[in-house]
C-alpha positions in Angstrom: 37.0 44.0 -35.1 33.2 43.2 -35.5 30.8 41.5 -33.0 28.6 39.1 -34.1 25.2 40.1 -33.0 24.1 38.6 -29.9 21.5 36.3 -29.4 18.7 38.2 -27.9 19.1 40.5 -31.0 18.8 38.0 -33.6 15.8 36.6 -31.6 14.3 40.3 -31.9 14.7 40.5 -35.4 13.3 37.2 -35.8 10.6 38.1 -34.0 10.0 41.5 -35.7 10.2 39.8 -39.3 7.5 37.3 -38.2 5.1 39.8 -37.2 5.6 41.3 -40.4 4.6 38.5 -42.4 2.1 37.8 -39.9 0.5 41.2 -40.9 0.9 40.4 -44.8 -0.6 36.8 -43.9 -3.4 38.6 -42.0 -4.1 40.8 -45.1 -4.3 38.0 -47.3 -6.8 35.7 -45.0 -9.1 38.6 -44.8 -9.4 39.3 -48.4 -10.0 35.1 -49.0 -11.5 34.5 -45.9 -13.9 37.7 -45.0 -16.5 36.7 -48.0 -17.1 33.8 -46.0 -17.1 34.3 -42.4 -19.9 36.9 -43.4 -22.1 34.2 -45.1 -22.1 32.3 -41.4 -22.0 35.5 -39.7 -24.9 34.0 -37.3 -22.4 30.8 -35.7 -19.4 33.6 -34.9 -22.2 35.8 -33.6 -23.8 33.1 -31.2 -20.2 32.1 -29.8 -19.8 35.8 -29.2 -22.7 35.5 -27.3 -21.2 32.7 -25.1 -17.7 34.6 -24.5 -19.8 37.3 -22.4 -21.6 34.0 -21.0 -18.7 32.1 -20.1 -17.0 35.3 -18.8 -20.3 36.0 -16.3 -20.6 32.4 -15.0 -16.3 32.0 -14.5 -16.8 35.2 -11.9 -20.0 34.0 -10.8 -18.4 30.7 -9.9 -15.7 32.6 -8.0 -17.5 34.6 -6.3 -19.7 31.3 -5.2 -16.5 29.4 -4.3 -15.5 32.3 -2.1 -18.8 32.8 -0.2 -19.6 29.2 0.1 -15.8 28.7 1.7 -16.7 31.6 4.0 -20.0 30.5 5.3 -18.3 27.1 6.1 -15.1 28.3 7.6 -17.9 30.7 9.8 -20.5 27.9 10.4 -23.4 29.2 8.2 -24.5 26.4 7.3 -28.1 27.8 6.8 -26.6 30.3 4.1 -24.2 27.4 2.2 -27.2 25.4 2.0 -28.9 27.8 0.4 -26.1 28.6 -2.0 -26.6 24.5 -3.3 -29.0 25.6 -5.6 -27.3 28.0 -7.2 -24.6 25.9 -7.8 -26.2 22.8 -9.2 -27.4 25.8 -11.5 -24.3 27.5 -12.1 -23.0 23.8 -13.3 -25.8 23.3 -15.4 -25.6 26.4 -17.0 -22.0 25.9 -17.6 -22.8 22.1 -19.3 -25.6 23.7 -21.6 -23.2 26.4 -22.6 -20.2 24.1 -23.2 -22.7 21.7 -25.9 -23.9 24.9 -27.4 -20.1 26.2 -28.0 -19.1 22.7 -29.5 -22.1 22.7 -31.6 -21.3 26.5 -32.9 -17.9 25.7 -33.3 -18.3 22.5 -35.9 -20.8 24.4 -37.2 -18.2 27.8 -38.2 -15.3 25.9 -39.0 -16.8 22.9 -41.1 -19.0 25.4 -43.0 -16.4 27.6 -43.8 -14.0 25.0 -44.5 -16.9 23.1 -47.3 -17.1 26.9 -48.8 -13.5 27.0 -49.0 -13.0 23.7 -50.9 -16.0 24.4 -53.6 -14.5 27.9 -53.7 -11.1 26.4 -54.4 -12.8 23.4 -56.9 -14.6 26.5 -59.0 -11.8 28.6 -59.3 -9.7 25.9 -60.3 -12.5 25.3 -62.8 -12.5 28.6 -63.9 -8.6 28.7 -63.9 -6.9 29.2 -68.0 -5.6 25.9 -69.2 -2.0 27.5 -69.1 -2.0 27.6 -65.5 -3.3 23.9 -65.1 -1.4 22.2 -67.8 1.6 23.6 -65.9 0.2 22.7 -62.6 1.2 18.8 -61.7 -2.1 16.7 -60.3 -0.3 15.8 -57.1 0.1 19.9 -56.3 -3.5 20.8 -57.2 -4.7 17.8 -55.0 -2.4 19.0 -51.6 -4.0 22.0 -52.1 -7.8 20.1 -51.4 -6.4 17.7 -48.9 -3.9 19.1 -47.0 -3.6 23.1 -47.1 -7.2 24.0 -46.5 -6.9 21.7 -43.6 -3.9 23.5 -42.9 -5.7 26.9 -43.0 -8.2 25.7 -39.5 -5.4 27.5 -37.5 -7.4 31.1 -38.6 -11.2 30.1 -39.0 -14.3 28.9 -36.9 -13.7 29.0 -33.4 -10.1 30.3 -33.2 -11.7 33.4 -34.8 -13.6 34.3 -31.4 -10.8 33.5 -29.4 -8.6 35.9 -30.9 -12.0 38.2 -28.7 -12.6 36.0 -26.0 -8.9 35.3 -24.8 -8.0 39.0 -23.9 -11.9 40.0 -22.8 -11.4 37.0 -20.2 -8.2 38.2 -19.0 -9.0 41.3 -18.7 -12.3 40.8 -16.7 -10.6 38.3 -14.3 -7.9 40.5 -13.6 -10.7 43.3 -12.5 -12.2 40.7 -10.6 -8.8 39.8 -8.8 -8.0 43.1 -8.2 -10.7 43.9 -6.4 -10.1 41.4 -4.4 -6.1 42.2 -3.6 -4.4 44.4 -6.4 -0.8 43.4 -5.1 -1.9 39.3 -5.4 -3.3 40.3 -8.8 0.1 42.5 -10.1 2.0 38.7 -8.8 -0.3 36.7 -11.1 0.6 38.1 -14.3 4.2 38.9 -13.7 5.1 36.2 -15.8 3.1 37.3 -19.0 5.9 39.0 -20.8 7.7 35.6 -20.3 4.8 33.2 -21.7 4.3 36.3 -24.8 8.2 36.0 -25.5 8.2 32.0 -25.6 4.7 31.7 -27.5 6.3 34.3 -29.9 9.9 32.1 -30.4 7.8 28.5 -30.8 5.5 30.0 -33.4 8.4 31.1 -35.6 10.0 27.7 -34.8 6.7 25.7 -36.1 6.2 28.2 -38.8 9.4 27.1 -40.7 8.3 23.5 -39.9 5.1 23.7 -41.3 6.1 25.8 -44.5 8.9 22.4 -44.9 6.0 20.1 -44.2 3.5 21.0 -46.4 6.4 21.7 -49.4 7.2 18.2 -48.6 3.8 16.8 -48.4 3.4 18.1 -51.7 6.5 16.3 -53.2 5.2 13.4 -52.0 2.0 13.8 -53.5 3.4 14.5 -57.0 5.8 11.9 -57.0 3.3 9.1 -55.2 0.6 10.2 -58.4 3.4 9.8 -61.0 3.7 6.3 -59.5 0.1 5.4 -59.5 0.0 6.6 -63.1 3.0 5.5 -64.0 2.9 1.5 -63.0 3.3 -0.1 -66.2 5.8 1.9 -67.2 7.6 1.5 -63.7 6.8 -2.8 -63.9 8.3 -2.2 -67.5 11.7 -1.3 -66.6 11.6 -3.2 -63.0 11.2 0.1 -61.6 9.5 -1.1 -58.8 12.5 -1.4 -55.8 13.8 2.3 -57.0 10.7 3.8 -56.4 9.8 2.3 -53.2 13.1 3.7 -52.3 12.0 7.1 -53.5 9.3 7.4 -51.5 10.4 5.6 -48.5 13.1 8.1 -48.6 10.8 11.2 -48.7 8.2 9.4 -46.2 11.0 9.2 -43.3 11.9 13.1 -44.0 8.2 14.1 -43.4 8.2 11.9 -40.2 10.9 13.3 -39.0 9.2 16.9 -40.0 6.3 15.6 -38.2 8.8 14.6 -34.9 10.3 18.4 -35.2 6.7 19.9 -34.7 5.9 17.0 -32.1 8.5 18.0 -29.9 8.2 21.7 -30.2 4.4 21.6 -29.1 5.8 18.9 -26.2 8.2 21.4 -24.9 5.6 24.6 -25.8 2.7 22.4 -23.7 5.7 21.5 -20.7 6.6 25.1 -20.2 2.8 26.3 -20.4 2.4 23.4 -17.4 5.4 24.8 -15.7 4.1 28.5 -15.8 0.9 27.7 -14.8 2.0 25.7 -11.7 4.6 28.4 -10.6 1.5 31.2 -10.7 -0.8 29.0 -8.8 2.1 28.2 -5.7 3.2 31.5 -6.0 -0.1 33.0 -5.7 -1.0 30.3 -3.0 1.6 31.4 -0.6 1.4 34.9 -1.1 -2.6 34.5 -1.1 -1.5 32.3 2.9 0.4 35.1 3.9 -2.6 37.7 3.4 -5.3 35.6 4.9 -2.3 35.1 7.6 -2.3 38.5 8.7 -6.0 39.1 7.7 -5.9 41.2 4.6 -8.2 38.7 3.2 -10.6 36.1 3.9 -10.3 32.3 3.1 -13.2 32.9 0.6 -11.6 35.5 -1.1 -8.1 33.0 -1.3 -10.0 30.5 -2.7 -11.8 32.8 -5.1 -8.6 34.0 -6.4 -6.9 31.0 -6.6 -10.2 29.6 -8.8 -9.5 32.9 -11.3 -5.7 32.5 -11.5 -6.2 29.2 -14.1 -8.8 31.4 -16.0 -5.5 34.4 -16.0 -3.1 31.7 -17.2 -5.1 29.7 -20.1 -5.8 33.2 -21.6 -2.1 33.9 -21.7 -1.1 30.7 -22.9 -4.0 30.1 -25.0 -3.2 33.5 -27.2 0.1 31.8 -27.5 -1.4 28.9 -29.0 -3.5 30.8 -31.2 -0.4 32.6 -32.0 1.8 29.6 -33.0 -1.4 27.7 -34.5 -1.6 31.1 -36.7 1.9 30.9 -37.9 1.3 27.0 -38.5 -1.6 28.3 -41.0 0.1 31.3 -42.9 2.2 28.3 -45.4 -0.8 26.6 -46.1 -3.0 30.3 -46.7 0.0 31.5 -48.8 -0.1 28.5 -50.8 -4.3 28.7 -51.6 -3.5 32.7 -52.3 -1.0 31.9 -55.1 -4.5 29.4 -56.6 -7.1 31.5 -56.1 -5.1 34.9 -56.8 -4.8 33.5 -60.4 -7.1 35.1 -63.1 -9.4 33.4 -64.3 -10.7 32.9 -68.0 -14.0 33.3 -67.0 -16.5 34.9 -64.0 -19.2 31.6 -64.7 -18.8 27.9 -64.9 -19.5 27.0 -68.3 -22.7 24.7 -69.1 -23.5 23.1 -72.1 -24.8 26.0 -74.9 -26.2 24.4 -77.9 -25.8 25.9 -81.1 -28.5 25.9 -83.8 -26.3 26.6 -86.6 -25.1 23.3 -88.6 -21.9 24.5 -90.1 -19.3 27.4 -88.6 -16.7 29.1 -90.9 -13.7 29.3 -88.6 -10.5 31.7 -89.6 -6.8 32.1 -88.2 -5.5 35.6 -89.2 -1.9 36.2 -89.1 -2.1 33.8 -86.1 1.5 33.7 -83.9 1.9 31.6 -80.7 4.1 30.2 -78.2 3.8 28.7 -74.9 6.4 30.7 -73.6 7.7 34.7 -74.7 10.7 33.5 -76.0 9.7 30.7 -78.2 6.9 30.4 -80.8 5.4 27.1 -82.1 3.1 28.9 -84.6 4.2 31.6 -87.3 2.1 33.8 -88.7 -1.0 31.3 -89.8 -3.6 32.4 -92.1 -6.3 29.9 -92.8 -10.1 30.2 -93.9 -12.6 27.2 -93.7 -15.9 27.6 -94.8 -19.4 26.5 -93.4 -19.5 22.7 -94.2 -15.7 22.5 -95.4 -13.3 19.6 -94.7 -10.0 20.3 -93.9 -7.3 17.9 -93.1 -3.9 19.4 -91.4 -1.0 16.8 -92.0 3.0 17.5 -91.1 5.6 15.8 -88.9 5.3 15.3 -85.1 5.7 18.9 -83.5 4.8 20.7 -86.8 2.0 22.6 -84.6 -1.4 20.7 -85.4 -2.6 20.1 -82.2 -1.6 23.6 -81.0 -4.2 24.9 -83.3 -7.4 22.6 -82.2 -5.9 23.8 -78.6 -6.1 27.9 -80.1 -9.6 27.0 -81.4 -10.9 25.7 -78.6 -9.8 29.1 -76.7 -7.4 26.7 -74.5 -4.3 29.6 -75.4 -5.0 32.9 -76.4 -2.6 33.8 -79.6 0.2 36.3 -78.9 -0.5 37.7 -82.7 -3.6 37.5 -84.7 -7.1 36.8 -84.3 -9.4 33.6 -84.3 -13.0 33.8 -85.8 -15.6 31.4 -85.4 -18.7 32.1 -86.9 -17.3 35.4 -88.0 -16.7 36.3 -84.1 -13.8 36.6 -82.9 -13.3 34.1 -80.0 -12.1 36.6 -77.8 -15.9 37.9 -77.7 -17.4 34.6 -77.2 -17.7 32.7 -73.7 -15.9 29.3 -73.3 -19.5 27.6 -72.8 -20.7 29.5 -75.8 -17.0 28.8 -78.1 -16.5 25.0 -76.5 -20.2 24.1 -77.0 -19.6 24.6 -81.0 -16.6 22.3 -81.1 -17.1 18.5 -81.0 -13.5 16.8 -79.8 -12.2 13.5 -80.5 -8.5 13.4 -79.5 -5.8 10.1 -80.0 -5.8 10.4 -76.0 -9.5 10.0 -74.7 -10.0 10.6 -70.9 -12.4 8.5 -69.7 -14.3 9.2 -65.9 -14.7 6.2 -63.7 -17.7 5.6 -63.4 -20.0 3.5 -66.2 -20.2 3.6 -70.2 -23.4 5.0 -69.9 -22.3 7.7 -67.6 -19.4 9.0 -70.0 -21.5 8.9 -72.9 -23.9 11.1 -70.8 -21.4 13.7 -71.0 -22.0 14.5 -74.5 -24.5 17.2 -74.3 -27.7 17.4 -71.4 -31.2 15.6 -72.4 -29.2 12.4 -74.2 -31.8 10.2 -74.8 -31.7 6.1 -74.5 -32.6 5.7 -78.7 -30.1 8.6 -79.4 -27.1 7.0 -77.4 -27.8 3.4 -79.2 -28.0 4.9 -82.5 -24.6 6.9 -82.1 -22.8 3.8 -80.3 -24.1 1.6 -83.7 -22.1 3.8 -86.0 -19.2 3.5 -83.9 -19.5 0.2 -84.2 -19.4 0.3 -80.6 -23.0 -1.0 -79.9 -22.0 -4.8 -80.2 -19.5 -4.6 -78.2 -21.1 -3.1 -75.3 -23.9 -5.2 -75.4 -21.4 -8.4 -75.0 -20.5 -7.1 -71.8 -22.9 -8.5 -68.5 -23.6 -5.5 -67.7 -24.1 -3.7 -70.8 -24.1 -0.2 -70.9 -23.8 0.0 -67.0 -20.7 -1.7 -67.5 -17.7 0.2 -65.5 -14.9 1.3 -67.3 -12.5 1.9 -64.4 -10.0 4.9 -63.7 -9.2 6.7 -67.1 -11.1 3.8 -68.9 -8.5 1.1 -67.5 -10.8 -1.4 -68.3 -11.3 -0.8 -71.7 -8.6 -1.2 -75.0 -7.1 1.9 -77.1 -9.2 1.4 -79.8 -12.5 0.9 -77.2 -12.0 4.2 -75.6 -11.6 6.2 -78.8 -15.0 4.9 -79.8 -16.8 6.2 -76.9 -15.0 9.1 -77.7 -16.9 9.0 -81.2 -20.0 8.3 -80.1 -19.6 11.4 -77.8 -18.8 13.4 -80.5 -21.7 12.3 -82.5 -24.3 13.6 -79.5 -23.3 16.8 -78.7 -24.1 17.4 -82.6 -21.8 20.4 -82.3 -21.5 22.4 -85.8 -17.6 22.2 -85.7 -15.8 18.8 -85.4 -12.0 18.2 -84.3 -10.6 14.9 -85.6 -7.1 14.9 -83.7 -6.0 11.2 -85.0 -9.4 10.1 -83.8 -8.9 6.6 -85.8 -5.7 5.6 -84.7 -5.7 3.2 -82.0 -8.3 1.1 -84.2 -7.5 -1.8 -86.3 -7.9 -1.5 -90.7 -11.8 -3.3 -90.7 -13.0 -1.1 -87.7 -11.6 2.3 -88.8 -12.7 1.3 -91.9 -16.4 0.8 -90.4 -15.8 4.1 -88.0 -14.5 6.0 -91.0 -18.0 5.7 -92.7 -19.8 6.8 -89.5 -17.3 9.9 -89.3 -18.0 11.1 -93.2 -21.8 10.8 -92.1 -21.0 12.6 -89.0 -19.1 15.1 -91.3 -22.0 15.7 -93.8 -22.9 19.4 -93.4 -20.7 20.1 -90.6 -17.0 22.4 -90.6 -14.4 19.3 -89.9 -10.8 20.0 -89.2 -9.0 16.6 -89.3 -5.0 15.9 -87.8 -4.5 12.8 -89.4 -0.9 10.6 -89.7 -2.2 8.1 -92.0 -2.5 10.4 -95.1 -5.1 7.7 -96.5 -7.7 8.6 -94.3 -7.9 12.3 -95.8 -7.6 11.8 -99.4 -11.0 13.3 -100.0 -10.9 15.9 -98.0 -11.7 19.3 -99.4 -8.7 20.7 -98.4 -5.1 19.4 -97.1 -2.8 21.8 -95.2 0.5 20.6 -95.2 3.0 22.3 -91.7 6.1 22.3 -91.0 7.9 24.3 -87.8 4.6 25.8 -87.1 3.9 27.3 -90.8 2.0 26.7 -93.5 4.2 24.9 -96.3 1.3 23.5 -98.8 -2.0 24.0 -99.7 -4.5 21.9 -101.9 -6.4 18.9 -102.5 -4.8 15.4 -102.8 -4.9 15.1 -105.9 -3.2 18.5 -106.6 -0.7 18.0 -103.9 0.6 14.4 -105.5 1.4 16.2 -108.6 4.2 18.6 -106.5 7.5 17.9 -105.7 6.5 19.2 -102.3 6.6 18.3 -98.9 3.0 16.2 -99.0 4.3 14.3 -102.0 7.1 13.3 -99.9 5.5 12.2 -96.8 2.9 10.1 -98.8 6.0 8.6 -100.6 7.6 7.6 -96.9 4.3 6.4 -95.6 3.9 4.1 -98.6 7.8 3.0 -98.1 6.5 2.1 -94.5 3.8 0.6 -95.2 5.7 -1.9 -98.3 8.5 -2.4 -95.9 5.7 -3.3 -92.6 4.0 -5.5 -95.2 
């Protein structure tokens, strides 16, 4: 018959498989964190500097305690006067010393955690689209405002206590052993204890942290998907379900929050408890020498001044210890970011390109954004300098898959990509994205003003240049009906502003950055028949020596193209001009037929 293991030995294992990870966490904060506590080397080396000060003026201050008790229990009052000064100084000392610390502490721990949030902001800049388009907004924005906070537990000041805690125990306990080795063996007879109980509470709060920030997160996602989400949630009287929803998930992070609150209430009671027992412990055994004159009054006092400077040390490394443990979730979490690779070593910046007209090319290009299943087969397609191509098929046929292979958004399993007669691959993303002009059926707009998005086109927008490509938008007007004009705000993702009214500015965007390749992903279809009619004109201009690849739905808008790829399923099906095509029994011929059916049966 089998035993089931008792408890000391599952606490032992417990305990051996958290130092474990400790060691792998260790590893991973000093190849993230390491760069950067050597850029602030100087704070971490001044507070170094104040560990041997604060260790020289905590004995000093013994020893001062002890002589000035002496000289009064002996009646030298001459010789305690005379000690006054040095204790008004010892004080001061010890006031100038504490600002300094504070000072060099805000100053390693908020510089280190600013580096750590651009660091985190430029990788996630630098980051491949795949990883982000599979990332939800709510978990990239825990990582900014809640894990790097989490992460304080290892950084800045906690740093130098990892040095200071152990070089202050071990200098008091010299100290105190000079004065009375056996007093000094009592004092720390309960370290094993507080090690043991510091080690148990930081595995405790370790699991609680790693469920609070995984549920911090949840909440995140889900409260994001609401904000975003709120007309379609007022559309189907959503509203009591979701309140549910997160009141339900808010009460399970409070009662997260409760867990860790009474852990660190019973952690901070036993730490009050240990302390206390050392101090009357050592104050009757420290009676019972001066009792039978083994030591002096002064030397009691002394000691009995150093024994809080032997406990904080003892529990203190236990706090680190659990606040270290508290930390490791939230640095695992920002290693599995910024261990990602990135598609790039530079931020991209705006490259312009002198050439007018690209030829692009898709060679035998196959793609999927998975392994197992592949959304493009084996395209071949060659647009010249100048050409106009229009790529037409049913919803999922694979059009906007290629804009997003053009762009160098997915790399193609199969194939290659040319632009310019370079292959892609060889090209930076400033140097490829800087080419290619985008105006997609979903424009993002950035709160701020319309003059500030339409500042995004390209660096050096002038005021004549911004007019002129917001008139043939047929944007202009509209802007200037507005109070405020072009400083008029737009709102969140362009709130303020209609379908149609953000896919303008989108135009006029395009028409700045006067990039030699231009992307028309259903760029007219939030606009009514008289304005598309007036923005299709400013598109053909905008067309007029440049290499145009146009996704259109309404097959009317690319009749004159030079060129009209028909896809199905991710391949090529058809090939020709309009007029050619209408002549097939193919599959163009039959989605202009069920357009026009549409359109008789709308009319």
């Amino acid at each position: 018959m089998t035993r089931n293991p008792s408890a000391v030995r599952v606490l032992l294992g417990a305990l051996r498989d958290q130092w474990r990870s400790t060691l792998q966490a260790a590893s991973i904060g000093r190849r993230l964190l390491a760069p950067l506590l050597i850029r602030h080397w100087r704070a971490h080396a001044g507070l170094l500097v104040l560990v041997f000060v604060e260790i020289a003026l905590t004995l000093v201050t013994a020893w001062l305690m002890g002589a000035m008790t002496d000289a009064a229990v002996g009646k030298r009052f001459e010789e305690l006067l005379g000690m006054i000064p040095w204790a008004v100084g010892i004080v001061a000392l010890n006031i100038a010393a504490g600002y300094i610390g504070i000072h060099l502490q805000l100053r390693a721990s908020d510089r280190l955690m600013r580096d750590m949030r651009e660091q985190l902001l430029r990788h996630i800049l630098l980051l491949p689209p795949r990883y982000t388009d599979q990332s939800r907004a709510g978990t990239l924005l825990t990582h900014f405002n809640q894990d790097i906070y989490g992460i304080e537990g290892m950084i800045g000041s906690n740093l130098i206590q990892i040095l200071r805690f152990p070089i202050i125990f071990a200098a008091v306990l010299i100290y105190m052993a000079q004065i009375h080795w056996a007093l000094a063996v009592v004092s720390i007879a309960a370290a094993p204890l507080v090690a043991v109980v510091g080690g148990t509470f930081g595995l405790l709060l370790k699991r609680n942290s790693r469920a609070t920030y995984d549920q911090v997160e949840r909440m995140n996602v889900f409260l994001s998907e609401i904000i975003h989400g709120l007309s379609v949630i007022r559309s189907f009287t959503l509203e009591k379900q979701s309140y549910d929803r997160y009141t339900a998930q808010s009460e399970r992070l409070y009662g997260l929050a409760l867990q860790e609150t009474r852990l660190r209430g019973i952690y901070s009671a036993f730490g009050q408890v240990a302390g206390s027992g050392i101090f009357l412990f050592s104050l009757c055994f420290g009676a019972y020498l001066v009792s039978t004159a083994q030591i002096t009054v002064g030397s009691m006092v002394a000691f009995l001044n150093l024994t809080g400077h032997l406990i904080y040390p003892l529990t203190g490394m236990a706090g680190l210890w659990i606040g270290f443990q508290n930390s490791i979730p939230a640095l695992e979490r920002l290693a599995a970011v910024l261990d990602q690779p990135t598609e790039s070593t530079r931020l991209s910046e705006y490259t312009p390109s002198e050439a007018h007209g690209l030829p692009v090319r898709f060679e035998d290009v196959c793609f999927g954004y998975d392994d197992e299943h592949r959304v493009i087969h084996h395209i071949g397609l060659h647009i010249e300098a100048g050409q106009t191509v229009a790529i037409v098929g049913p919803s999922g046929a694979g059009k906007s898959t290629l804009f997003a292979l053009l762009q160098g958004l997915y790399r193609p399993q199969y194939g290659e990509i040319t632009v310019g007669n370079i292959p892609i691959d060889r090209l930076s993303p400033a140097e490829l994205r800087s080419s290619i002009a985008v105006v997609s059926q979903d424009t993002f707009l950035f709160a701020g003003t319309i003059r500030d998005n339409l500042l995004l086109a390209r660096p050096g927008v002038t005021e004549a240049e911004m007019v002129a490509a917001a008139r043939a938008a047929s944007l202009h007007d509209f802007i200037m009906e507005q109070p405020e004009g072009y400083e008029t705000k737009v709102g969140e993702r362009g709130i303020g502003l209609s379908g149609g009214q953000r896919q303008r500015i989108a135009i006029v965007r395009a028409i700045l950055k006067d990039a030699p390749i231009l992307l028309l992903d259903e760029a007219t279809s939030a606009l009514d028949s008289e304005t598309e009619h007036e923005v299709q004109q400013a598109l053909e201009q905008l067309q007029l020596g440049r290499t145009t690849i146009v996704i259109a739905h309404r097959l009317s808008t690319v009749i004159h193209a030079d060129r009209i790829i028909v896809m199905q399923e991710g391949r090529i099906v058809e090939a020709g001009r309009h007029d050619e095509l209408v002549q097939q029994s193919g599959p163009y011929q039959r989605l202009l037929q069920r357009q026009l059916i549409e359109q008789s049966t709308s009319a």
